[in-house]
C-alpha angles and dihedrals in degrees: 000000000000128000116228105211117176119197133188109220117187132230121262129263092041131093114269085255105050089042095062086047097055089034086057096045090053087048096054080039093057102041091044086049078055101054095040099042093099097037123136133240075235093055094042086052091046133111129227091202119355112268075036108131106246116269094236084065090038089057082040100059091042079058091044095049088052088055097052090049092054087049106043108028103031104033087047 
């Protein structure tokens, strides 16, 4: 029976700390690019429940809130 393990490793040049955070962010980053890769103009306008904000700005603030980690927490 093999043991799947599955381990972050950071980039060099950052703390232990900083680089699993940036390795897990690239990881989520990764995985969300993946799902969203096929979806439609149609999907991107769409509405979860109606007064929802639309998925595509939705997908456009998580981008937005990377950015302002990466910013604001690893750039110091």
């Amino acid at each position: 029976m093999e043991v799947y393990k599955d381990v972050l490793e950071g980039p060099a040049g950052f703390s232990r700390e900083l680089g699993c955070y940036i390795a897990g962010m690239e990881e989520v980053r990764a995985q969300l690019l993946k799902i969203i890769a096929d979806l439609s103009d149609e999907e991107l306008y769409a509405r979860l429940v109606p007064g929802a904000h639309q998925i595509g700005g939705l997908l456009l603030h998580l981008g937005e809130n990377d950015w302002w980690w990466i910013c604001a927490v690893a750039n110091g």
